[in-house]
mmCIF file of the N, C-alpha and C atoms, coordinates in Angstrom:
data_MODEL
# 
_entry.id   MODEL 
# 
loop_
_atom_site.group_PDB 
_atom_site.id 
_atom_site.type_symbol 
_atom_site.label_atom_id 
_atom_site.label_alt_id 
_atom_site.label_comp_id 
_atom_site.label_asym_id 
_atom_site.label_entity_id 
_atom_site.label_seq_id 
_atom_site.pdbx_PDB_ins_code 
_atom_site.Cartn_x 
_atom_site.Cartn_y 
_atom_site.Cartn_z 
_atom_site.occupancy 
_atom_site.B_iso_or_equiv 
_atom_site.pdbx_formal_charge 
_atom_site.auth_seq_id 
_atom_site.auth_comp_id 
_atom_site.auth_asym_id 
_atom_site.auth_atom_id 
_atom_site.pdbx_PDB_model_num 
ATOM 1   N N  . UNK A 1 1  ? 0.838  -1.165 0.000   1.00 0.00 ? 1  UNK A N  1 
ATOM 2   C CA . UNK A 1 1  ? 0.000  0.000  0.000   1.00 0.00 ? 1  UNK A CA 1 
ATOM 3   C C  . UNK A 1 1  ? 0.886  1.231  0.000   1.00 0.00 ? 1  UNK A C  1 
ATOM 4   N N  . UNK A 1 2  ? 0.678  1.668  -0.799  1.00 0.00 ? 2  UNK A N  1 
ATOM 5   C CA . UNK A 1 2  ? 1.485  3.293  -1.084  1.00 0.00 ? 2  UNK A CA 1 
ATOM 6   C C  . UNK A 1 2  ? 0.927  4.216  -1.478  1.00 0.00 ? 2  UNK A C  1 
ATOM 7   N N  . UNK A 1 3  ? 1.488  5.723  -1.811  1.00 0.00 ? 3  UNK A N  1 
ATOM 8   C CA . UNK A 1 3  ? 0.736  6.486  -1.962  1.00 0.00 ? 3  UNK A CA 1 
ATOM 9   C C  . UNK A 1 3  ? 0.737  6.579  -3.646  1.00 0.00 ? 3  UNK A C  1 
ATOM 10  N N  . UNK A 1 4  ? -0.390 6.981  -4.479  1.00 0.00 ? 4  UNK A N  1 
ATOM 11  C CA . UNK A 1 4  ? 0.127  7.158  -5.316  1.00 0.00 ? 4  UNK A CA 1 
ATOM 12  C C  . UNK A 1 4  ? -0.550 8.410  -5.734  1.00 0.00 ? 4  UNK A C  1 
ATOM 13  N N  . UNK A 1 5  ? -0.054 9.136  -7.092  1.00 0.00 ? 5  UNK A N  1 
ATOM 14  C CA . UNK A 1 5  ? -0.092 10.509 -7.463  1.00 0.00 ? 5  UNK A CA 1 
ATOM 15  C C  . UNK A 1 5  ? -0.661 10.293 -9.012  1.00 0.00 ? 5  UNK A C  1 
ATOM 16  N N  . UNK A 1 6  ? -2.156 11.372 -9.026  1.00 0.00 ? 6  UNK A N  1 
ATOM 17  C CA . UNK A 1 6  ? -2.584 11.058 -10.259 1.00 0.00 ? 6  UNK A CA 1 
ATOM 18  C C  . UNK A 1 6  ? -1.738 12.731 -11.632 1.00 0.00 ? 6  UNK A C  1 
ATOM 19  N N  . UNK A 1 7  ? -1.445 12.037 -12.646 1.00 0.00 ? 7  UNK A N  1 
ATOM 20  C CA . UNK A 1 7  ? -1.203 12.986 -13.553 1.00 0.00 ? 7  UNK A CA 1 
ATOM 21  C C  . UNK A 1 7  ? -1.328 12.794 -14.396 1.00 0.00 ? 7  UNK A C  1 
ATOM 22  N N  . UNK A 1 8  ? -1.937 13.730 -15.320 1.00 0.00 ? 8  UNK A N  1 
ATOM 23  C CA . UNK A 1 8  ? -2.431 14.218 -16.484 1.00 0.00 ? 8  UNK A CA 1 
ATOM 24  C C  . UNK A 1 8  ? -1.718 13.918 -17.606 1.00 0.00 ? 8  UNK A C  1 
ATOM 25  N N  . UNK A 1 9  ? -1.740 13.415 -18.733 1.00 0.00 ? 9  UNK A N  1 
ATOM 26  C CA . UNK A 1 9  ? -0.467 13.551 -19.631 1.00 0.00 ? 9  UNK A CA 1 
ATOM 27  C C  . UNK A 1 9  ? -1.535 14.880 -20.849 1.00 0.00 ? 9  UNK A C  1 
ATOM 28  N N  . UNK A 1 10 ? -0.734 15.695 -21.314 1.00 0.00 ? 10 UNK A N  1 
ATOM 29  C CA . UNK A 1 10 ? -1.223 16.281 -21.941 1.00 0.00 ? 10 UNK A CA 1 
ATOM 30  C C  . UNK A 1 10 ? -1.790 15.804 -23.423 1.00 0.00 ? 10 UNK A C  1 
ATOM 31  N N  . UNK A 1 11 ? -1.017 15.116 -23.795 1.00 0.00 ? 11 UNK A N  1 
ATOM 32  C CA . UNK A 1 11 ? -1.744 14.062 -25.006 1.00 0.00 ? 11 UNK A CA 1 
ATOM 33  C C  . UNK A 1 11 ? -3.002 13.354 -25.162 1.00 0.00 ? 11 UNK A C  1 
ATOM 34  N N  . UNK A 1 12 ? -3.072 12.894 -24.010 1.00 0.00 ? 12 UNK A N  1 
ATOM 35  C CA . UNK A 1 12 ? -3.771 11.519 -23.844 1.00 0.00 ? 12 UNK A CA 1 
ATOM 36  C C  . UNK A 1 12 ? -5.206 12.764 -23.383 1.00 0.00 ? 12 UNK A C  1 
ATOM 37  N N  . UNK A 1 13 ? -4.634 13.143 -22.103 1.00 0.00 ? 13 UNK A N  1 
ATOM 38  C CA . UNK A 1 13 ? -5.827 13.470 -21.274 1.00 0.00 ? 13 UNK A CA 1 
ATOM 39  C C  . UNK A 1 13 ? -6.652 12.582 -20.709 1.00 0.00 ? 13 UNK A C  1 
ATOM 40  N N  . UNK A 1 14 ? -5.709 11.904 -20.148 1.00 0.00 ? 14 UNK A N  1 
ATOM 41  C CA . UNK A 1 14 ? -6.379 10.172 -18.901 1.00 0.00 ? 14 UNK A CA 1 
ATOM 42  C C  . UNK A 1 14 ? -5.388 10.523 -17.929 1.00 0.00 ? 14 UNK A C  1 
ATOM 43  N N  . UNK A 1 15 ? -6.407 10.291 -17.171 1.00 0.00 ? 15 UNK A N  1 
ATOM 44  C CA . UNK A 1 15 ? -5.161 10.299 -15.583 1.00 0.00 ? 15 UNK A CA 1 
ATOM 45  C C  . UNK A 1 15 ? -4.773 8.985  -15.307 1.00 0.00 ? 15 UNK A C  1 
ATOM 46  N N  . UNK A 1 16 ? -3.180 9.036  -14.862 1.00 0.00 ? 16 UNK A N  1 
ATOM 47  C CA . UNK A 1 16 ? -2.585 7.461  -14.871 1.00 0.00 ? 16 UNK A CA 1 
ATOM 48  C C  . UNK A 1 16 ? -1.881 7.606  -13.481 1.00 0.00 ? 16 UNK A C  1 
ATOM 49  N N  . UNK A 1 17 ? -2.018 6.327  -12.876 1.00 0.00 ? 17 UNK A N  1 
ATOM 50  C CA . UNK A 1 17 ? -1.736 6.764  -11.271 1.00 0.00 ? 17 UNK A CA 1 
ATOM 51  C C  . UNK A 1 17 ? -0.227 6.207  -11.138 1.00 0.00 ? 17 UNK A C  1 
ATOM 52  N N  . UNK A 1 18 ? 0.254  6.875  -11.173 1.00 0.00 ? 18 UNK A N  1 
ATOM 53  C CA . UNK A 1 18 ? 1.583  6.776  -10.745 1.00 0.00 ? 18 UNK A CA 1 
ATOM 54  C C  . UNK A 1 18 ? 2.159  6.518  -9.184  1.00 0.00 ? 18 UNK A C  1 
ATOM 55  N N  . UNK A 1 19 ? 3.128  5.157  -8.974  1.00 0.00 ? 19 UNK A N  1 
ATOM 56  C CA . UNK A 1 19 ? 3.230  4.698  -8.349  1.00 0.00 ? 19 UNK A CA 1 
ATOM 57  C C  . UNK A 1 19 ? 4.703  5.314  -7.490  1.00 0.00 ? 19 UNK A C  1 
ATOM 58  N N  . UNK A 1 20 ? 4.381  5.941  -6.274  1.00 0.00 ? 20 UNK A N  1 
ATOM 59  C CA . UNK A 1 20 ? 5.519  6.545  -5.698  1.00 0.00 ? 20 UNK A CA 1 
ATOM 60  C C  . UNK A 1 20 ? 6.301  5.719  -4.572  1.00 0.00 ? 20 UNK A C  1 
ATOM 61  N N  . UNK A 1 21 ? 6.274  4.512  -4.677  1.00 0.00 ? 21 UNK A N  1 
ATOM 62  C CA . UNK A 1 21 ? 7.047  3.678  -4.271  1.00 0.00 ? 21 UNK A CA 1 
ATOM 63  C C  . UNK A 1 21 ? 8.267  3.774  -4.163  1.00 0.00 ? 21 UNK A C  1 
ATOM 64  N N  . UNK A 1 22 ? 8.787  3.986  -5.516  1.00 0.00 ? 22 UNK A N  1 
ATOM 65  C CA . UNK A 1 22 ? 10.265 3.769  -6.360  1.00 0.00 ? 22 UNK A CA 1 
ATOM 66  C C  . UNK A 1 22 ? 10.615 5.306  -6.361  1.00 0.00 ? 22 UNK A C  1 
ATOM 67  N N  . UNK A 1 23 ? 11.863 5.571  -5.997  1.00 0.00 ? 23 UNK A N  1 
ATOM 68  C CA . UNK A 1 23 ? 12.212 7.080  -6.086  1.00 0.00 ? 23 UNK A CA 1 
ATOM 69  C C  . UNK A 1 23 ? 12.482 7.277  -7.266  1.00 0.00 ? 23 UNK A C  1 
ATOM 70  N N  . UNK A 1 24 ? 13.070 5.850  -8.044  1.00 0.00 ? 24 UNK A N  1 
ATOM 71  C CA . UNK A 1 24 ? 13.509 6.546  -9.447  1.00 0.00 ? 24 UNK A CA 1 
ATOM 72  C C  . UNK A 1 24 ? 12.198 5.816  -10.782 1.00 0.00 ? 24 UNK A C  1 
ATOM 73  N N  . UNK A 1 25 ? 11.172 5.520  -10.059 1.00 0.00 ? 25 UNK A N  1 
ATOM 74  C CA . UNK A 1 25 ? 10.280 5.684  -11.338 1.00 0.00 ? 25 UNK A CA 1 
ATOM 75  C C  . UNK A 1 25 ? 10.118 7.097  -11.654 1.00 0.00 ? 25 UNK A C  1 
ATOM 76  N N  . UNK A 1 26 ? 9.927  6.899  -13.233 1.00 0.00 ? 26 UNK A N  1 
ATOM 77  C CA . UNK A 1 26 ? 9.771  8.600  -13.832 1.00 0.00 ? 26 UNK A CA 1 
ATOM 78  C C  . UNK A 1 26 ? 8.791  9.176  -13.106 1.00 0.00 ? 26 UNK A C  1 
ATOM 79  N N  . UNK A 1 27 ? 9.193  10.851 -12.852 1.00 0.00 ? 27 UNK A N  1 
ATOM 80  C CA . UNK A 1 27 ? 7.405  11.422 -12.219 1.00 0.00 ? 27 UNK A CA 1 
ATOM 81  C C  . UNK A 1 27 ? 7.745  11.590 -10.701 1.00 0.00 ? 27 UNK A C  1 
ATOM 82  N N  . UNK A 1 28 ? 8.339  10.882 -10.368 1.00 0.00 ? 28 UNK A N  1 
ATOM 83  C CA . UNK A 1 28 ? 8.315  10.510 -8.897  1.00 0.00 ? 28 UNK A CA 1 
ATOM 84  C C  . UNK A 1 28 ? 9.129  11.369 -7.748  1.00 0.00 ? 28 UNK A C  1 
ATOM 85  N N  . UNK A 1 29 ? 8.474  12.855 -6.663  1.00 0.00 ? 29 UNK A N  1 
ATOM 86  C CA . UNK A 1 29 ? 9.380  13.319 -6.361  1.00 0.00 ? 29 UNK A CA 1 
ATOM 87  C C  . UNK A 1 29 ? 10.052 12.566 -5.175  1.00 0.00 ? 29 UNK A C  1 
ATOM 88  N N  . UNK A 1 30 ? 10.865 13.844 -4.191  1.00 0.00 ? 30 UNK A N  1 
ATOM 89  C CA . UNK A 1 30 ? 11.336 13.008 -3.708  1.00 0.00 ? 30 UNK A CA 1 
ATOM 90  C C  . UNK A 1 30 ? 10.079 13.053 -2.223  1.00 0.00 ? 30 UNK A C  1 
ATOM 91  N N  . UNK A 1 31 ? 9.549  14.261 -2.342  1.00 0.00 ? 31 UNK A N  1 
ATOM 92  C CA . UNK A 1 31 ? 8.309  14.776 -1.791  1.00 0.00 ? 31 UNK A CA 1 
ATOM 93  C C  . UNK A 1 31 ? 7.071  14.031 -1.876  1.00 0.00 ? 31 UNK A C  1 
ATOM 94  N N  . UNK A 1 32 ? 6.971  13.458 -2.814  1.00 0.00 ? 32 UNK A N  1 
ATOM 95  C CA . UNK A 1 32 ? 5.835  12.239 -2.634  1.00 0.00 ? 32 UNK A CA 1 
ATOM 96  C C  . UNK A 1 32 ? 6.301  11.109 -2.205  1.00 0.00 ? 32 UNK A C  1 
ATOM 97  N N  . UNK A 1 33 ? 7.905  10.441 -2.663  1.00 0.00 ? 33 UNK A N  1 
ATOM 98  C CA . UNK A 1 33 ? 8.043  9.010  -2.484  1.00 0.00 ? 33 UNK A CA 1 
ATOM 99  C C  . UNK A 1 33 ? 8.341  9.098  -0.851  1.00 0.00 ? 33 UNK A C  1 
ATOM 100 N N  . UNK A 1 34 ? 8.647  10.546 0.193   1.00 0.00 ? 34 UNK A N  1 
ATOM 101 C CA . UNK A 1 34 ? 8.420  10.379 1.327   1.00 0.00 ? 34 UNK A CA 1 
ATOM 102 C C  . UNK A 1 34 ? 7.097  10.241 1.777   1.00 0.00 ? 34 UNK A C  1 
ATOM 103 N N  . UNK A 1 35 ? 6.298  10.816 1.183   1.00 0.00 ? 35 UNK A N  1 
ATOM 104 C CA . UNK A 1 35 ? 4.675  10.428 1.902   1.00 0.00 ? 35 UNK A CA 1 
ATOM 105 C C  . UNK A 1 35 ? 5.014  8.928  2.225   1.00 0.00 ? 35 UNK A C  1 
ATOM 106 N N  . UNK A 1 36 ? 4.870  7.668  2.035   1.00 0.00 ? 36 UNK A N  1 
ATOM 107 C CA . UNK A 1 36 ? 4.960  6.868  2.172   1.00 0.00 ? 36 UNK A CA 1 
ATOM 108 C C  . UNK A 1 36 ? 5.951  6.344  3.263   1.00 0.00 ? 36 UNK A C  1 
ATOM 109 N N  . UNK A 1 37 ? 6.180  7.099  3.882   1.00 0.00 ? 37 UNK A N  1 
ATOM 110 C CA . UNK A 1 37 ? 7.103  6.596  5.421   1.00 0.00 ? 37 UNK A CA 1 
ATOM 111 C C  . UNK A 1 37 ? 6.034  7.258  5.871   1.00 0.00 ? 37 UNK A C  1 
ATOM 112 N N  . UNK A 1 38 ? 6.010  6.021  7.088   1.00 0.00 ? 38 UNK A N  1 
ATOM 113 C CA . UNK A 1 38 ? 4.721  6.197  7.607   1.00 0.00 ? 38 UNK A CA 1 
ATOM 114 C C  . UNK A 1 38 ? 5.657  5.863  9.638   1.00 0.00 ? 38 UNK A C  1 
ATOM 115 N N  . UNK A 1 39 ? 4.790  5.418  10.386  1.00 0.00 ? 39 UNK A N  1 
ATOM 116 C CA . UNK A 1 39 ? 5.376  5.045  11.815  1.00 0.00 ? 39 UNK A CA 1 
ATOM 117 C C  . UNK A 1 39 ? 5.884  3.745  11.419  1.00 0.00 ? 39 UNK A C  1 
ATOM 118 N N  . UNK A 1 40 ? 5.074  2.913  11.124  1.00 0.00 ? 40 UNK A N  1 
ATOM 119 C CA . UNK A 1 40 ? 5.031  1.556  10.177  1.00 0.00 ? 40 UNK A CA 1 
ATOM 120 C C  . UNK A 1 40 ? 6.246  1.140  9.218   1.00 0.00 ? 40 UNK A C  1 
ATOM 121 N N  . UNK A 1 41 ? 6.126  1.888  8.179   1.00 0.00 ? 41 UNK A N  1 
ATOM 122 C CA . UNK A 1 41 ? 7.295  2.192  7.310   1.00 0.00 ? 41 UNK A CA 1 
ATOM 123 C C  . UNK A 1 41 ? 8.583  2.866  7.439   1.00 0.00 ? 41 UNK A C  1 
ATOM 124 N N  . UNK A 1 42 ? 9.191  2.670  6.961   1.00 0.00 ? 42 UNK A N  1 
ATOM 125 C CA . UNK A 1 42 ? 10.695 3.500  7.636   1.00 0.00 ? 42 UNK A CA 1 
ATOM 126 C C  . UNK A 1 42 ? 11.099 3.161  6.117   1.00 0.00 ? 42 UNK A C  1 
ATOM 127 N N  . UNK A 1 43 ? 11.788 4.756  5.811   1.00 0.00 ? 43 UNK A N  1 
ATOM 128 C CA . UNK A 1 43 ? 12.920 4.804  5.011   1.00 0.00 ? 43 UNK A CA 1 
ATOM 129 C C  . UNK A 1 43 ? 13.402 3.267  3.827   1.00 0.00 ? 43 UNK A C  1 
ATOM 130 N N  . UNK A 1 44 ? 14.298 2.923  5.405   1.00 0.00 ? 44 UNK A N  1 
ATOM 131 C CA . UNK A 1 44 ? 14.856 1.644  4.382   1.00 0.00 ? 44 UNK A CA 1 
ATOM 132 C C  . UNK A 1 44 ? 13.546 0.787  4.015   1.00 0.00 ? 44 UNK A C  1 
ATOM 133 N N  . UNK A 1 45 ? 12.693 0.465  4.799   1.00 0.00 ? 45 UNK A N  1 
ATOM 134 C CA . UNK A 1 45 ? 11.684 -0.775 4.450   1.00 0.00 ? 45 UNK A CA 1 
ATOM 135 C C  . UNK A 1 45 ? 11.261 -0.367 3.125   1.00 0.00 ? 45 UNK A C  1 
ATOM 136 N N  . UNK A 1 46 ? 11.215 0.898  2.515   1.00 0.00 ? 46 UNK A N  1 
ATOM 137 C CA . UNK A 1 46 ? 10.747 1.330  1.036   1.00 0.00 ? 46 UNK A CA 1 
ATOM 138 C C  . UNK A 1 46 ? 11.852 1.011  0.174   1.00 0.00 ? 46 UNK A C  1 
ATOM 139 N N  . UNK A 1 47 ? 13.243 1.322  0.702   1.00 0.00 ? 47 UNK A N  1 
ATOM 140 C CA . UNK A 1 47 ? 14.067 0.933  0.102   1.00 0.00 ? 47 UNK A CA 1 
ATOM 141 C C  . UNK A 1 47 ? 14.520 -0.063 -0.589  1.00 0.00 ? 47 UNK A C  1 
ATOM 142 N N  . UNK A 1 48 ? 14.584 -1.019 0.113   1.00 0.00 ? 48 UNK A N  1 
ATOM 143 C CA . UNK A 1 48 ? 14.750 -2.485 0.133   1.00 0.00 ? 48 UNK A CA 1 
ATOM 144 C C  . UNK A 1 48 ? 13.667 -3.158 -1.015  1.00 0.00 ? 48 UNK A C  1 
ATOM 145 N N  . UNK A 1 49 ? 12.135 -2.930 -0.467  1.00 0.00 ? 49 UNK A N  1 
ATOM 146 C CA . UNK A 1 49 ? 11.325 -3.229 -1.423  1.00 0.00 ? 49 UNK A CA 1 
ATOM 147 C C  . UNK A 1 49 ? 11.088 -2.621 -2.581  1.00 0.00 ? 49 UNK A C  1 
ATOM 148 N N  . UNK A 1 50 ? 11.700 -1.271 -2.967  1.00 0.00 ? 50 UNK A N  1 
ATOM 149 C CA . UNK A 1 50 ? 12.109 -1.402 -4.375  1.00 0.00 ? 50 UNK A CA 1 
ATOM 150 C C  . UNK A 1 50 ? 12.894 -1.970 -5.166  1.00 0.00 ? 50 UNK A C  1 
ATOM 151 N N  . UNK A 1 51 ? 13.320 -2.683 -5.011  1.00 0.00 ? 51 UNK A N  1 
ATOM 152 C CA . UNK A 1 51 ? 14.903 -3.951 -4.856  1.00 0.00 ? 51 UNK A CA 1 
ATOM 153 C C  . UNK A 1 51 ? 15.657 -2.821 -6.144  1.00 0.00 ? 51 UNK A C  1 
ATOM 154 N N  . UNK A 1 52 ? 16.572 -2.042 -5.038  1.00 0.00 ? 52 UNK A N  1 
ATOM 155 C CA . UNK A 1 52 ? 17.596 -1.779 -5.467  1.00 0.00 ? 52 UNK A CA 1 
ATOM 156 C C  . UNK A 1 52 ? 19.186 -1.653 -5.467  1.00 0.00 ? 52 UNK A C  1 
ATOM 157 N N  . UNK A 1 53 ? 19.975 -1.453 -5.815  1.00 0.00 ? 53 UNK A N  1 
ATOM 158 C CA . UNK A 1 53 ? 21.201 -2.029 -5.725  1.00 0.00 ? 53 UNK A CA 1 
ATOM 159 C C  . UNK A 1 53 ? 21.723 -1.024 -4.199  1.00 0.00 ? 53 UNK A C  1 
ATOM 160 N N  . UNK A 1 54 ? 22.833 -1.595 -3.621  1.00 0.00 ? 54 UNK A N  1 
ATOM 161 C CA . UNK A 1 54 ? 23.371 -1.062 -2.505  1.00 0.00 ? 54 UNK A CA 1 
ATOM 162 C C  . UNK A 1 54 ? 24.108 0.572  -2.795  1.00 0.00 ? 54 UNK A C  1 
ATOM 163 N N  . UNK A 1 55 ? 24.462 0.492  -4.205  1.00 0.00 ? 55 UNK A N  1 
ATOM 164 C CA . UNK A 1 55 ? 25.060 2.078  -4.346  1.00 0.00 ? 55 UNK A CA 1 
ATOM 165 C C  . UNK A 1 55 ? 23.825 3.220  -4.920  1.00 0.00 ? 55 UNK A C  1 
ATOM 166 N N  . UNK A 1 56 ? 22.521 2.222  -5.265  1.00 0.00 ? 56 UNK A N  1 
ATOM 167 C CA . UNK A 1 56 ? 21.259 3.295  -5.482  1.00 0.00 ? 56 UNK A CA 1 
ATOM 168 C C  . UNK A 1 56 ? 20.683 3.924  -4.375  1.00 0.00 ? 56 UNK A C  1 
ATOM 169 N N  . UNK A 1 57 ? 21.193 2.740  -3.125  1.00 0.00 ? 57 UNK A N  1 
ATOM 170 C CA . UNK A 1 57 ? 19.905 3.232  -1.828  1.00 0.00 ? 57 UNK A CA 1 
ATOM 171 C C  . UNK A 1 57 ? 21.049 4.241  -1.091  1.00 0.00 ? 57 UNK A C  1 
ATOM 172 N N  . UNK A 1 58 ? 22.221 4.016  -1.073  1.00 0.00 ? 58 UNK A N  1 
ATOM 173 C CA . UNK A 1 58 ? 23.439 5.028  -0.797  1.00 0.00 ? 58 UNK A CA 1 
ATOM 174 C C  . UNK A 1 58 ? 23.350 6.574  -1.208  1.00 0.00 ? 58 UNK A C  1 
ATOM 175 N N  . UNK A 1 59 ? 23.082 6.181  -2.328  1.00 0.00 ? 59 UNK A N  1 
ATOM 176 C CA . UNK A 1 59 ? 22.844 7.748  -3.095  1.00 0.00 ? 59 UNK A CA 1 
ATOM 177 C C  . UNK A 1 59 ? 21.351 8.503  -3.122  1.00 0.00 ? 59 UNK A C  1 
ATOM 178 N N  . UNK A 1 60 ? 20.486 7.306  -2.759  1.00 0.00 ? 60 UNK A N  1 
ATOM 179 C CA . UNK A 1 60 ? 19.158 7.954  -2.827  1.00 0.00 ? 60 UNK A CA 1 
ATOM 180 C C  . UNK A 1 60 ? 19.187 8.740  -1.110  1.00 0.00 ? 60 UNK A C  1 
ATOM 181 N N  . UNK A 1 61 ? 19.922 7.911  -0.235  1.00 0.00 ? 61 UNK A N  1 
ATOM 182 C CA . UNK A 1 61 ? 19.185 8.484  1.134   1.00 0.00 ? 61 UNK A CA 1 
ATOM 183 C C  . UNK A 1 61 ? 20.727 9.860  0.992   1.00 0.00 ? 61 UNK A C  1 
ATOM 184 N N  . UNK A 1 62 ? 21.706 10.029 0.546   1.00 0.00 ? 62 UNK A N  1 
ATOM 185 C CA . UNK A 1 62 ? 22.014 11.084 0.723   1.00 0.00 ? 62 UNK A CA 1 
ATOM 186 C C  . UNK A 1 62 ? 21.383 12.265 -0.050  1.00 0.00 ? 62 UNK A C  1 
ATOM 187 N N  . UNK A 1 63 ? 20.947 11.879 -0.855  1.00 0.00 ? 63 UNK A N  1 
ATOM 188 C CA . UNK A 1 63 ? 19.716 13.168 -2.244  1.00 0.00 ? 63 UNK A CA 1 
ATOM 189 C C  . UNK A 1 63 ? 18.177 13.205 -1.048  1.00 0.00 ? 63 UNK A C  1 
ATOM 190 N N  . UNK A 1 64 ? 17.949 12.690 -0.399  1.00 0.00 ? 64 UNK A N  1 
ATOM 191 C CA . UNK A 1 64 ? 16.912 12.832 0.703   1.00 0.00 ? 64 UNK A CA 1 
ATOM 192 C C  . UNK A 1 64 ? 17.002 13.403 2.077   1.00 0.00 ? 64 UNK A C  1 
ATOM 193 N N  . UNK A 1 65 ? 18.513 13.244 2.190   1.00 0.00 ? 65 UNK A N  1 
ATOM 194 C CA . UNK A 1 65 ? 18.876 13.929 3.246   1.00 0.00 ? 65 UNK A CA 1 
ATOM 195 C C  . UNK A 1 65 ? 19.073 15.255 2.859   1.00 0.00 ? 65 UNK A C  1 
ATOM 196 N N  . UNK A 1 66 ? 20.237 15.753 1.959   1.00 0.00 ? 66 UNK A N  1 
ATOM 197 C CA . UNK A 1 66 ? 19.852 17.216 1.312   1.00 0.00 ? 66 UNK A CA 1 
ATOM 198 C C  . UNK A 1 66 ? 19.028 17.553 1.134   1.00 0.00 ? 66 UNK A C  1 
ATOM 199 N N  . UNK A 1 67 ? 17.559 16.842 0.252   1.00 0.00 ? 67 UNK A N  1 
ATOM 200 C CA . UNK A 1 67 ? 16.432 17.394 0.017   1.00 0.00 ? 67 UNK A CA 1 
ATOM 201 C C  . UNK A 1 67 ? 15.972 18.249 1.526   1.00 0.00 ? 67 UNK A C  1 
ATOM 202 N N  . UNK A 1 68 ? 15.640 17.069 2.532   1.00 0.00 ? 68 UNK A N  1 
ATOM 203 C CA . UNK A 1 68 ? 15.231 17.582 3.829   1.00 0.00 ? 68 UNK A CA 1 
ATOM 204 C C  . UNK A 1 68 ? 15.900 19.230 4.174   1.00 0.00 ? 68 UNK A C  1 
ATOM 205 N N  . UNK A 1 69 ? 17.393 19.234 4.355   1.00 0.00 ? 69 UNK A N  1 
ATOM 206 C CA . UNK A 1 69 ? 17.798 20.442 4.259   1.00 0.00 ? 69 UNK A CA 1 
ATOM 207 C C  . UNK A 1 69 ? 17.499 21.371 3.543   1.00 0.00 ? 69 UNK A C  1 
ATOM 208 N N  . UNK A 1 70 ? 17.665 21.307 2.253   1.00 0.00 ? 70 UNK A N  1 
ATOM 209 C CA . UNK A 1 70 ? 16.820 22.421 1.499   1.00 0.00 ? 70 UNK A CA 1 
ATOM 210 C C  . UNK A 1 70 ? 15.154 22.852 1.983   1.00 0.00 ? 70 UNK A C  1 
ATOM 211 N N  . UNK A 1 71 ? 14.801 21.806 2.204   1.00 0.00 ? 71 UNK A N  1 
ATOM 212 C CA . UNK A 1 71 ? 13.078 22.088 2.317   1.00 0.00 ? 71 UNK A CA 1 
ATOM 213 C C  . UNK A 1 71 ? 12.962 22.534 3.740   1.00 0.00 ? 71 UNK A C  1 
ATOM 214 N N  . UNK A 1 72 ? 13.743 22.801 4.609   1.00 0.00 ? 72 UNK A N  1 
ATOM 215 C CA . UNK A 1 72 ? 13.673 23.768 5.401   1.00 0.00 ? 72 UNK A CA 1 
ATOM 216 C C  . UNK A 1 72 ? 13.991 25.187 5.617   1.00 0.00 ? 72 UNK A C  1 
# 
């Protein structure tokens, strides 16, 4: 169960729900794929179940940690 985010494609004009699971599916910020940490959820548990490699989840939680900084 995750959150997901509906968007528009301008072509089509169908809304397609995009799945914010994955930080690096297209679309996906880093602002939505945190909605999904929950008390329940933590960080890595999203991590992991996007099965990604050990130098993606390295680089994703330092681009999340800056993000956090900036967004304050």
């Amino acid at each position: 169960m995750g959150v997901t985010t509906e968007k528009t494609p301008k072509k089509e004009g169908v809304k397609v729900k995009l799945d914010t699971k994955n930080p690096f599916n297209k679309g996906v910020s880093y602002e939505a794929f945190l909605k999904n940490v929950t008390k329940t959820v933590t960080l890595d548990d999203l991590l992991k179940k996007a099965d990604l490699t050990t130098d993606q989840i390295k680089w994703v939680k330092l681009e999340i940690e800056q993000f956090k900084k900036n967004k304050k």
